[in-house]
C-alpha positions in Angstrom: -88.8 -64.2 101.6 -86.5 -66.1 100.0 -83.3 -66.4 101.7 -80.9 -69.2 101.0 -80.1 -71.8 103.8 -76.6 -70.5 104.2 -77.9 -66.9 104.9 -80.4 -68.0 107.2 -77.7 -70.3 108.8 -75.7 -67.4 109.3 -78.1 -64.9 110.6 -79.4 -67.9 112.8 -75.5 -67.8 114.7 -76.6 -64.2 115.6 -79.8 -65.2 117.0 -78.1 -68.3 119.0 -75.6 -66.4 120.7 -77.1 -63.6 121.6 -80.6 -65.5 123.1 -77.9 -67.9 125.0 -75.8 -65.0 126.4 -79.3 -63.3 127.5 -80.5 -66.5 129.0 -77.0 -67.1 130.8 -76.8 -63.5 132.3 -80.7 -63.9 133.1 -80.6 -59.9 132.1 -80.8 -58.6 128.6 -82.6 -57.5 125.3 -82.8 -60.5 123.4 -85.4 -59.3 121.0 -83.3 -56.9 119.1 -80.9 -59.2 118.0 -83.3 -61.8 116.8 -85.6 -59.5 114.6 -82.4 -57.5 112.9 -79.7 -60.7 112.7 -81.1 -60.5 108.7 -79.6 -57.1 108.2 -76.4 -57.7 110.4 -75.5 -60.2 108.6 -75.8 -58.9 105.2 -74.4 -55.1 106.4 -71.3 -57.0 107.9 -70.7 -59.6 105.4 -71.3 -58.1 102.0 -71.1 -54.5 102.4 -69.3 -52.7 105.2 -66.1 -51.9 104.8 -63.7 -52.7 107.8 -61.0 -55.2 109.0 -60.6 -57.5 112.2 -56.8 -57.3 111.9 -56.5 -53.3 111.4 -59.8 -52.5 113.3 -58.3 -49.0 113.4 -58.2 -48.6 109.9 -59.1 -44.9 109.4 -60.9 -45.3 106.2 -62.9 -48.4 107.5 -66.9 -47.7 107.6 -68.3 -46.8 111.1 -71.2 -48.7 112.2 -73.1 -47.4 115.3 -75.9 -49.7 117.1 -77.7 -46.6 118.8 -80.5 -48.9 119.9 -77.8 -50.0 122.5 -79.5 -52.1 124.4 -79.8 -54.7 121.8 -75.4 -54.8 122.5 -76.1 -58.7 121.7 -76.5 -57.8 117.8 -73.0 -56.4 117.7 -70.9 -58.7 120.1 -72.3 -61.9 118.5 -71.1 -59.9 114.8 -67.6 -59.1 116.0 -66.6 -62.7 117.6 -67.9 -64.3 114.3 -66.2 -62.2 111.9 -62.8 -62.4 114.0 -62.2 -59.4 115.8 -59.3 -61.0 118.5 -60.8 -59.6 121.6 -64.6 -60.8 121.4 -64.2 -64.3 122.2 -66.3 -67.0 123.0 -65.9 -66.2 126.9 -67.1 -62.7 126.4 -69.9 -63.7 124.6 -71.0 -66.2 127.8 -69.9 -63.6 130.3 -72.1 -61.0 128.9 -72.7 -58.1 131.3 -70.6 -59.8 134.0 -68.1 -57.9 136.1 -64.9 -56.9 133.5 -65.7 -58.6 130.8 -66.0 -56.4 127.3 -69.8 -57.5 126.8 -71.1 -54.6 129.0 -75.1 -54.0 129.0 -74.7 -51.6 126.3 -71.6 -50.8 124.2 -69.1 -49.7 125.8 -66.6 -47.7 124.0 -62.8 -48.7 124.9 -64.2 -52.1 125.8 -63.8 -54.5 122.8 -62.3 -54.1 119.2 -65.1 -52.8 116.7 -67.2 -50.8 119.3 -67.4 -46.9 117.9 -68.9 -45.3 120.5 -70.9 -45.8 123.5 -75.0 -46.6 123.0 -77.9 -46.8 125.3 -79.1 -43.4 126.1 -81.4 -43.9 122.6 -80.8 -41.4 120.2 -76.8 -40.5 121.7 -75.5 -42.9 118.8 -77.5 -41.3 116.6 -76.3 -37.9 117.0 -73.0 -38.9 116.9 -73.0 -41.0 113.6 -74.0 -36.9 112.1 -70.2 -36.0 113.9 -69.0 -38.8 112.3 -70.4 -38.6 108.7 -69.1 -34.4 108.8 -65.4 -35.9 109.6 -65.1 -38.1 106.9 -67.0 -35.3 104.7 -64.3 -32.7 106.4 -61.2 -35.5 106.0 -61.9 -35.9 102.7 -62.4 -32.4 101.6 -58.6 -32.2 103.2 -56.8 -35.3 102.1 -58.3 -36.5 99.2 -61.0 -39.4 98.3 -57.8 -41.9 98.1 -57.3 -41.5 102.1 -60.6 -40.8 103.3 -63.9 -42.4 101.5 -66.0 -44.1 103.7 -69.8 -44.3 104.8 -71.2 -44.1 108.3 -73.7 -47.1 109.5 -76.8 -46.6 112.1 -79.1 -49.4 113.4 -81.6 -47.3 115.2 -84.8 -48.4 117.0 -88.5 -46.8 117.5 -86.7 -45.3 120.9 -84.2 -43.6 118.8 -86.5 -41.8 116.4 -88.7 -41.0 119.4 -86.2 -39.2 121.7 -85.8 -35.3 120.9 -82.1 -35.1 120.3 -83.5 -37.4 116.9 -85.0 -34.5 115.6 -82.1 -32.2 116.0 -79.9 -35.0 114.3 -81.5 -35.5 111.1 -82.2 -32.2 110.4 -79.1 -31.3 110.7 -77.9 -34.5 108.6 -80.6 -33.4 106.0 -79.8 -29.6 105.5 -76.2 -30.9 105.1 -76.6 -33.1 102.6 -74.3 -35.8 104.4 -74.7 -39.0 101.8 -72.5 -41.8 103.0 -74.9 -41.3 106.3 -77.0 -44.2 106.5 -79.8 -45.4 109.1 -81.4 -48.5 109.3 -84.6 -48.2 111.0 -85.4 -51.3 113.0 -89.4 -50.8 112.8 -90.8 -53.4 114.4 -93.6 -51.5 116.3 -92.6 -52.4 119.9 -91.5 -50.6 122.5 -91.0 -51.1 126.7 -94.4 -50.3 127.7 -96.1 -51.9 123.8 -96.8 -51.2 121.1 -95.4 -48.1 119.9 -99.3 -46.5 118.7 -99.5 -46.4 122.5 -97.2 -43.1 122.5 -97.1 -42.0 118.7 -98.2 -42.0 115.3 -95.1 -40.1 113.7 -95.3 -40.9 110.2 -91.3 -41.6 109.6 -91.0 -41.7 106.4 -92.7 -38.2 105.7 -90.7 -37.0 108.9 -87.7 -38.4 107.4 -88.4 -36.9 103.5 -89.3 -33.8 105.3 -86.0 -32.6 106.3 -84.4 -33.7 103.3 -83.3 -37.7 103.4 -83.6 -40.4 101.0 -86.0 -42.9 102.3 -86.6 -46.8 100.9 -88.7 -49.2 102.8 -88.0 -53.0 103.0 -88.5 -56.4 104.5 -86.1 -56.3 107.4 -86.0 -60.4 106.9 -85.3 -60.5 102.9 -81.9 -60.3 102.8 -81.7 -59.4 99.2 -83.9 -56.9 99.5 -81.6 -55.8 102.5 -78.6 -55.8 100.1 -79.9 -53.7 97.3 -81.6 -51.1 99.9 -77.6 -50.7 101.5 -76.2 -51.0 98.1 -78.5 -48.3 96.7 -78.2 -46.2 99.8 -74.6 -45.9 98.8 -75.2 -44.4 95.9 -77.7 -41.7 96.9 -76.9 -37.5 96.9 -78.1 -36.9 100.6 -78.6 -39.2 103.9 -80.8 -42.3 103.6 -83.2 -44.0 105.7 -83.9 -47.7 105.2 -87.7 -48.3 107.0 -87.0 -52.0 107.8 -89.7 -54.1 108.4 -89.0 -56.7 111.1 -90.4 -58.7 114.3 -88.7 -58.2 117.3 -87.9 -61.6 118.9 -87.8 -63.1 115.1 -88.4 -66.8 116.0 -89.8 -66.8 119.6 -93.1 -68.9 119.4 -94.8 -67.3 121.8 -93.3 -63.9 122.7 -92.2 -62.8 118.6 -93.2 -59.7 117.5 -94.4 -58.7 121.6 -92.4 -56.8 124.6 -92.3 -59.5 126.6 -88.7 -60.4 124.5 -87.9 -57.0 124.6 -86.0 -56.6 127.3 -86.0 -60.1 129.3 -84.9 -63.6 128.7 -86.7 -66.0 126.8 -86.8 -68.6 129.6 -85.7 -72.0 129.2 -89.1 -73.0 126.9 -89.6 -70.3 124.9 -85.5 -70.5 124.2 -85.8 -74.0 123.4 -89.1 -73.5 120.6 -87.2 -70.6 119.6 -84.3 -72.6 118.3 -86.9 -75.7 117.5 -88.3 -73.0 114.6 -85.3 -71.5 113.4 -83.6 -75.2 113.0 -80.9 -74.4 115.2 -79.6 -77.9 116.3 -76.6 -77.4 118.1 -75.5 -76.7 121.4 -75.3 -73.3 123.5 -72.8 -71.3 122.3 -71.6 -73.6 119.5 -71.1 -72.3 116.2 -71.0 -74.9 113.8 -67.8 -75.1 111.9 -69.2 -74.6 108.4 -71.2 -71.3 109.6 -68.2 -70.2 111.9 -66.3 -70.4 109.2 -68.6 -68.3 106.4 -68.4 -65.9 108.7 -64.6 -65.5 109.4 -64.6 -65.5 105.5 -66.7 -62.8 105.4 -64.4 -61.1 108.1 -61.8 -60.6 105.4 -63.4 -59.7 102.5 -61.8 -56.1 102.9 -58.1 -56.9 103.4 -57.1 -56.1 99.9 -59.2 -52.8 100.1 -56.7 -52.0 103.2 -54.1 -53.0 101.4 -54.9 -51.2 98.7 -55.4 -47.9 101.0 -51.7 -48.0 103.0 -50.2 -48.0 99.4 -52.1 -44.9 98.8 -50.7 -43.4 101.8 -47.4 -44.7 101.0 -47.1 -42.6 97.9 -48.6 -39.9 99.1 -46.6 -36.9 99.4 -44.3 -36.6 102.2 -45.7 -33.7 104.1 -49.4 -34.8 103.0 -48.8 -37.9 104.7 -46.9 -36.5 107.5 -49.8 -34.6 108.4 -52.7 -37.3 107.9 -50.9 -39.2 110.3 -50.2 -36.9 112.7 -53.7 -35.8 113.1 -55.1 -39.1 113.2 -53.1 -40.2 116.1 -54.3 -36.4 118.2 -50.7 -35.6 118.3 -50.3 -31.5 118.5 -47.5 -29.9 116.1 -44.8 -28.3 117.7 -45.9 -25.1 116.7 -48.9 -25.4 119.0 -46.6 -24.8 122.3 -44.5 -22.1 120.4 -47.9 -20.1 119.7 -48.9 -20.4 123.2 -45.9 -19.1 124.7 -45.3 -16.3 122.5 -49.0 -15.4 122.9 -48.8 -15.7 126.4 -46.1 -12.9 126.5 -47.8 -10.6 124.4 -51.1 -11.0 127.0 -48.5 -9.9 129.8 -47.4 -7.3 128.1 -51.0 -5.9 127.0 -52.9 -6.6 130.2 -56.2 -7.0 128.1 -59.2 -6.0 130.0 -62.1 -7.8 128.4 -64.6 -10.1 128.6 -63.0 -14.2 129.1 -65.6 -15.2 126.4 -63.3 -12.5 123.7 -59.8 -13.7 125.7 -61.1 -16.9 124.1 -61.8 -15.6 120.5 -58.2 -14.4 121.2 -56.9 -17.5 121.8 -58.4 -19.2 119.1 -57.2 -16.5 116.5 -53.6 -18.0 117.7 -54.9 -21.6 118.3 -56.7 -21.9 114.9 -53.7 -20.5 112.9 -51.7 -23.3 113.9 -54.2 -26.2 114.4 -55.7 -27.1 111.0 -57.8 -29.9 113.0 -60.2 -28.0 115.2 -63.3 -27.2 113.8 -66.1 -25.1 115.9 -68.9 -24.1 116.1 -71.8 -22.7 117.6 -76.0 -23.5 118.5 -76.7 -20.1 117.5 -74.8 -17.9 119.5 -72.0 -17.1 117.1 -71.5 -13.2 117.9 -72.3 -14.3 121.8 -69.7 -17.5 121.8 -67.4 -16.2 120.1 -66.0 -19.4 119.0 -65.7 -17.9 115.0 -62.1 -17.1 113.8 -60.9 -15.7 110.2 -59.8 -19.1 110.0 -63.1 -21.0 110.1 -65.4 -20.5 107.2 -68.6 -22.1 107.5 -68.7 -26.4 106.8 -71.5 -26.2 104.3 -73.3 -28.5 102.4 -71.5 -26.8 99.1 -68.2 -26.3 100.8 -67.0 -29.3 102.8 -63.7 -27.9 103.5 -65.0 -25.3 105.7 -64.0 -25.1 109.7 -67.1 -23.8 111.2 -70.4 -25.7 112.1 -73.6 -23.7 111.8 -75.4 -25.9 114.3 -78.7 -23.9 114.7 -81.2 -24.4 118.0 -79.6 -27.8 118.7 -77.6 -27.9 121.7 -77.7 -31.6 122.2 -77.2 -32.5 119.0 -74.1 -30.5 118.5 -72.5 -31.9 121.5 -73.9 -35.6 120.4 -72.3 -34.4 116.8 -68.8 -32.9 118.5 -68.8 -36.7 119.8 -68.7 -38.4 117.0 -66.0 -36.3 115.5 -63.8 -36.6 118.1 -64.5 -40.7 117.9 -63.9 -40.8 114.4 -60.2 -38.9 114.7 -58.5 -36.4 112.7 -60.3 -33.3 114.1 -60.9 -31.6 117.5 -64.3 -30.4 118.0 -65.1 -27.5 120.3 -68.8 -25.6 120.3 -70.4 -22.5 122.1 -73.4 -22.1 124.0 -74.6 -20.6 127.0 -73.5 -22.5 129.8 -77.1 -22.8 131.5 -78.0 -24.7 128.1 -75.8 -27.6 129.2 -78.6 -28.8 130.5 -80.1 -29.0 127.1 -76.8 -30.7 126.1 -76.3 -32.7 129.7 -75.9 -36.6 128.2 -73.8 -36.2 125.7 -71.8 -34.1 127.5 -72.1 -37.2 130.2 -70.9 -39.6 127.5 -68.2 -37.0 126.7 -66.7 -38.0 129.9 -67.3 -41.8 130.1 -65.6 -42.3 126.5 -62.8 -40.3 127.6 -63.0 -38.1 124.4 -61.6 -34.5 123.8 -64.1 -32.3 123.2 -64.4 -28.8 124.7 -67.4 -27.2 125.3 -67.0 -23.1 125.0 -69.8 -22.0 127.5 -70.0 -18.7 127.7 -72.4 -16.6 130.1 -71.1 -18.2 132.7 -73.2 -16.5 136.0 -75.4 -13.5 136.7 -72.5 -11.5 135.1 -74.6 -12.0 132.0 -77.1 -9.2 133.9 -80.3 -8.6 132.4 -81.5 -11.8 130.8 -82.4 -13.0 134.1 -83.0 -16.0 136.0 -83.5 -18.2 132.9 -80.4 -17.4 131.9 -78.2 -17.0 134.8 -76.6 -20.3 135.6 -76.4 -21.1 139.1 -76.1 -24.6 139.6 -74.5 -25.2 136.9 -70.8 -25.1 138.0 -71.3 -27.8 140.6 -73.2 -30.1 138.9 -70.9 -30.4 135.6 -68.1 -31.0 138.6 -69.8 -34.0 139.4 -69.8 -35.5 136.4 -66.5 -37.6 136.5 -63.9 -36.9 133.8 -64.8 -33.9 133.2 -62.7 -30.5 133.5 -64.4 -27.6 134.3 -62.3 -24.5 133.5 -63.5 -21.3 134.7 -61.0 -19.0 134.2 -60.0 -15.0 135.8 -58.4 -13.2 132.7 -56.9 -13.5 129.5 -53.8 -15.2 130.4 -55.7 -17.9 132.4 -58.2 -18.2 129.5 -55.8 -19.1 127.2 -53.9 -21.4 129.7 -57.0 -23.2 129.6 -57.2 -23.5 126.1 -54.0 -25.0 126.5 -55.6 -27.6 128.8 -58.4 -28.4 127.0 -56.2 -29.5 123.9 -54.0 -31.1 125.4 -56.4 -33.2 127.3 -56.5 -36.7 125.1 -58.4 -38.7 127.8 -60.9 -36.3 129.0 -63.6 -33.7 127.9 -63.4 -29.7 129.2 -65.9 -27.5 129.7 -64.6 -23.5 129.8 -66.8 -21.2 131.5 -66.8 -17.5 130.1 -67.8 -14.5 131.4 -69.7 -12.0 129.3 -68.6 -8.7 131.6 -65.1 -7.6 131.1 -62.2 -8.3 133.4 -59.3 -6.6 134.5 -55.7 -8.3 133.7 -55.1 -10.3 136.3 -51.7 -12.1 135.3 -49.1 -9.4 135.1 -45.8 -11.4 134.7 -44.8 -13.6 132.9 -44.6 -17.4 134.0 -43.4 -20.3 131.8 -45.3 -22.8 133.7 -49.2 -23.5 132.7 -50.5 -22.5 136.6 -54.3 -23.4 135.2 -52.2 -27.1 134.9 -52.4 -27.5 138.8 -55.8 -26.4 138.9 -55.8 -23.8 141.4 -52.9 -21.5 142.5 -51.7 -18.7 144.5 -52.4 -15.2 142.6 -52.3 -12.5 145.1 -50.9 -12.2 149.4 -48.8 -13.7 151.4 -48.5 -17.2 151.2 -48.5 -17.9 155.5 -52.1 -15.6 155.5 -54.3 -15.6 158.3 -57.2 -15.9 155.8 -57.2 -17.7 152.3 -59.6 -16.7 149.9 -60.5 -19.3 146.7 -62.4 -17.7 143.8 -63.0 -18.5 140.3 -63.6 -16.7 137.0 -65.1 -13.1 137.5 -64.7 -13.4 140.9 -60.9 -13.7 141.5 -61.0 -10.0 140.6 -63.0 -9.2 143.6 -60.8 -11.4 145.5 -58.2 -9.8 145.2 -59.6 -6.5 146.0 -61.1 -7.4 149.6 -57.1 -7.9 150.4 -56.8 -3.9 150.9 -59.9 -4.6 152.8 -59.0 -6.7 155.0 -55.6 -5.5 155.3 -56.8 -2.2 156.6 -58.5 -4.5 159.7 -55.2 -6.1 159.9 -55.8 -9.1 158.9 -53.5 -10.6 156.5 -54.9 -13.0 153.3 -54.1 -14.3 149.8 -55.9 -15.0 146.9 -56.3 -19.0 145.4 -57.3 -18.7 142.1 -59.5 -22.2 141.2 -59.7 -22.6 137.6 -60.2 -25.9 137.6 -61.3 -28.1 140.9 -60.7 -31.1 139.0 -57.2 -30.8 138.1 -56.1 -29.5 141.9 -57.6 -32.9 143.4 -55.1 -34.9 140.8 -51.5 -32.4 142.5 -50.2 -34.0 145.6 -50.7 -33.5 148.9 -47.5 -31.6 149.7 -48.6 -29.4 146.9 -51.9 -29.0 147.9 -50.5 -28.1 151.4 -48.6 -25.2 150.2 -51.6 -23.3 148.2 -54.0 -24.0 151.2 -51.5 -23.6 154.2 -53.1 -23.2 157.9 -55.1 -19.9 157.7 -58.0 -19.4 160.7 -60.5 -18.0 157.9 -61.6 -20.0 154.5 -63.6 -18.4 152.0 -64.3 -19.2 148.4 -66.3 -16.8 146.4 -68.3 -17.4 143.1 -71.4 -16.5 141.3 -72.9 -20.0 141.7 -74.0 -22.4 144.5 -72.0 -23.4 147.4 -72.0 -27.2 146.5 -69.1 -27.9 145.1 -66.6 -26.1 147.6 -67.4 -28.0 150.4 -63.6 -30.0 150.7 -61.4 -26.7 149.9 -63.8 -25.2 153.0 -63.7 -27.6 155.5 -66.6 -27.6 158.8 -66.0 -24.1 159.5 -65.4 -22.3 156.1 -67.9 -19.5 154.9 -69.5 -19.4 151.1 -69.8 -16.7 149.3 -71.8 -16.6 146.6 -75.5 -17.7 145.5 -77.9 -19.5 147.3 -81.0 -19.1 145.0 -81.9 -17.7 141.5 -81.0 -14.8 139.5 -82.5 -11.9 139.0 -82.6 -9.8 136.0 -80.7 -6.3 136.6 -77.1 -4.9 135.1 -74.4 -7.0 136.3 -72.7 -4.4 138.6 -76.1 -4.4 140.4 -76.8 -7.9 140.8 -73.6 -8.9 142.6 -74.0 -5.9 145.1 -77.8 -6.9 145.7 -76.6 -11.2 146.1 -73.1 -9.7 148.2 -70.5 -11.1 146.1 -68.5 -8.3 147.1 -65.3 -8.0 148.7 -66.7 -6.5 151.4 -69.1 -10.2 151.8 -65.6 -11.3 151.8 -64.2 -8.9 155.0 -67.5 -10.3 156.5 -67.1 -13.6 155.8 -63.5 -13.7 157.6 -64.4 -11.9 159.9 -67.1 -14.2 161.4 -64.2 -17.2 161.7 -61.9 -14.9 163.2 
């Protein structure tokens, strides 16, 4: 190895900061940083492309740390090159209480953090979302606005987790070549070494499904330059196989798991330091070496430059347009489609399925939003989620609107991620909606980076019939309500369907999930309201508003709802109807307003094909459930919800009790 002294200087003030943060915090992965400061440094200094002072920039590279937990790496890389927020009180108040140098990355946190990282693999899967925007962008606007390559340090925990797998395959049979990963392979894990749980050949996994793959010296920085200069110019997705020790420097603890995921302690710090020839104090950054680095920080202003005179001259309405979708701002033709469509649903009183009300929706939506691109895992002619306007994104044809994602559920919400992060498009993908569990954390880091992506799951309860238990989602309702930030929308027809469409788009700061039904359902939205009533999240739709017995139903089962009303009429009992699309969004209306849809009835019931956990406020102590309380079964729809009760007659029953 034959680094110079200033390159070792300057992957030393990685090292320093991030084993005197660790030691400071007493909590941390110190060993990360150490073993991969040699790459950071030349990836940050001599090839990404990016600026401190515009760290917006939308044709800067991405870089993504998915081996999160080594968050030292990339907070001790953004104070030295300059990015204004990551000072040198962050860096010493590393994972202390409000400061921007969380555990792991935290998206929203600091300047020059992409995406959340530390479920291993997550940053992975979204750096395939991000690498199929810039290939969509640029397909749209041109190589002079968009032309930019997508950055991944990922560790052994990365390439063993599943949702790897789905990620690079994908990445492979797409061809996506300004994707590059940079393999931290330095053999240790938690537990050990990593021959203690597997014996993957990467490489050939890697070459298997279609990447470019170079090995290196994860410590010879020219060795590291020419493997990310030569990455750059490859034809499909590299892998660079980097060859490091993890605690690069420790005396005693180098290349083990003891530095993996501790502090070095006061004597190992100190003969860490003694061996790299770091001299100065905690936290001090020599001048000379601060300095190389803030250099370093710059080296792409021109290139920005360079790029907002291109977008200058652009063409009016070309530029117009970039813009717009980069900042998520909807066209004003968005709310004009809606209304007018809307009107027509009034008019038509569709009885179908909300999974097709949706393909409806999106027939209107797609026509006038150029920036949504779907997809499904699979379940196309099941989803729905394909509209003439979205031709298939394709390794050929990168201009296309549709993602083909296969079997990979987690990946394509991992993927839908990284779009979303990367701006200019708005992602939505189909599955069934029990295979959110198959797509559960990245769904979860959906809603803790505040990102708008809508997940079109359709199936949504035994309505789907004869498939069975393994398909009939039960739980699933209530626990995707208690994720926080995200909205569940589960709505009764065709006009609520596409009032949640509405929702979902419009929601900047928040994932959605929408619920389908496979069974047709009658029109239940007859007139014509200006208002979105999906907005306040649950609603009157049918009886008298001072009832003796309020009803609260979602989806499929509003219908049914509304037809015990006759039922319970005829017993003279009076009721009305709430329709819930969305429990989320009620919580947020106020009090009065939530007084005036609940009112003071003696009887409370809410009805749906799921589990009773999630009802409990809207019931109160002496409210009744109806619904499920334990699997499916597998039997015609009609059938099933007569042999669990969801009737309106286990309606009648269920007022009757309180009364």
């Amino acid at each position: 190895m034959t680094n110079s002294a200033q390159a070792n200087d300057m992957a030393n003030a990685v090292r320093s900061l991030a084993m005197d943060a660790v030691e400071k915090a007493n909590s941390g992965h110190p060993g990360l940083p150490m073993g991969v400061a040699d790459i950071a440094t030349v990836l940050f200094t001599k090839v990404m492309k990016f600026d401190p002072q515009d760290w917006q920039w939308p044709d800067r590279d991405r870089f993504v740390l998915s081996a999160g937990h080594g968050s030292m790496l990339l907070y001790a890389s953004l104070y030295l090159l300059g990015y204004e927020d990551m000072t040198i009180d962050q860096i010493k108040q590393f994972r202390q209480l409000n400061s921007k140098t969380a555990g792991h990355p935290e998206y929203h946190f600091a300047q020059g953090i992409e995406t959340t990282t530390g479920p291993l693999g997550q940053g992975l899967g979204n750096s395939i979302g991000m690498a199929i925007a810039e290939a969509k962008l640029a397909a749209e606007f041109g190589s002079d606005l968009i032309d930019h390559h997508t950055w991944v340090i990922a560790g052994d925990g990365c390439l063993m987790e599943g949702i790897s797998q789905e990620a690079i395959s994908l990445a492979g049979h797409l061809k996506l070549n300004k994707l590059v990963v940079i393999w931290d392979n330095n053999n240790i894990t938690i537990d050990g070494a990593v021959s203690n749980a597997d014996s993957t050949d990467q490489i050939a996994r890697f070459k298997a499904v279609g990447w470019n793959t170079i090995e290196i010296d994860g410590h010879d920085q020219a060795q590291i330059e020419k493997a990310l200069t030569d990455a750059k110019k490859s034809d499909r997705p590299t892998l660079i196989a980097a060859k490091t020790t993890i605690g690069y420097g420790a005396p005693k603890k180098a290349g083990t798991h003891g530095v993996h995921g501790a502090p070095l302690g006061a004597e190992e710090l100190q003969g860490a330091k003694e061996r790299l020839g770091i001299a100065y104090p905690a936290f001090e950054i020599p001048a000379e070496i601060l300095n190389a680095w803030r250099a370093a920080g710059t080296r792409s202003a021109n290139a920005r430059g360079a790029w907002k005179g291109r977008l200058a001259s652009a063409m009016p309405e070309l530029r117009a347009e970039f813009e717009r979708r980069i900042k998520g701002e909807l066209p004003k033709a968005f709310g004009d489609a809606i209304v007018a469509f809307k009107q027509k649903l009034v008019a038509d009183k569709p009885k179908v399925a909300t999974r097709k009300a949706s393909q409806m929706a999106l027939e209107v939506i797609n026509a006038v939003l150029p920036e949504t691109i779907g997809g499904s895992a699979d379940l196309t002619g099941s989803n729905l989620t394909n509209t003439p306007q979205t031709l298939p994104f394709t390794a050929a044809d990168r201009t296309g609107r549709y993602m083909r994602y296969g079997i990979r559920e987690h990946e394509m919400a991992a993927a839908m991620n990284g779009m979303a992060l990367h701006q200019g498009l708005i992602p939505y993908g189909g599955t069934f909606l029990v295979f959110t569990d198959y797509a559960r954390p990245a769904i979860r880091l959906s809603a803790i980076m505040g990102q708008r992506v809508i997940y079109v799951m359709t199936h949504d309860s035994i309505g789907l019939g004869e498939d069975g238990p393994t398909h009939q989602p039960v739980e699933h309702l209530s626990t995707l309500r208690a994720i926080p930030n995200l909205l569940v929308l589960r709505p009764a027809d065709a006009v609520e369907t596409l009032e949640c469409w509405q929702i979902a788009l419009e929601s900047t700061d928040a994932p959605s999930i929408l619920a389908l039904s496979r069974q047709n359902l009658p029109a239940l939205r007859t007139e014509n309201v200006g208002e979105n009533l999906c907005a306040r999240g649950a609603y009157i739709i049918a009886g008298e508003r001072d009832a003796d017995a309020v009803i609260f139903a979602t989806g499929s089962e509003v219908a049914i709802a509304i037809e015990s009303l006759k039922l319970l009429a005829e017993r003279g009992i009076s009721g009305k109807v709430v329709s819930v699309p969305s429990m989320e969004l009620f919580a947020k209306q106020t009090q009065d307003y939530r007084d005036s849809v609940v009112g003071k009835p003696k009887a409370r019931v809410a009805i749906e094909a799921g589990i009773e956990m999630s009802w409990g406020k809207l019931l109160g102590e002496k409210g009744r459930f109806v619904g499920m309380h334990n699997f499916g079964a597998s039997a015609p729809a009609e059938a099933l919800y007569e042999f669990f009760g969801i009737t309106a007659k286990g309606i009648v029953e269920a007022v009757a009790a309180q009364l």
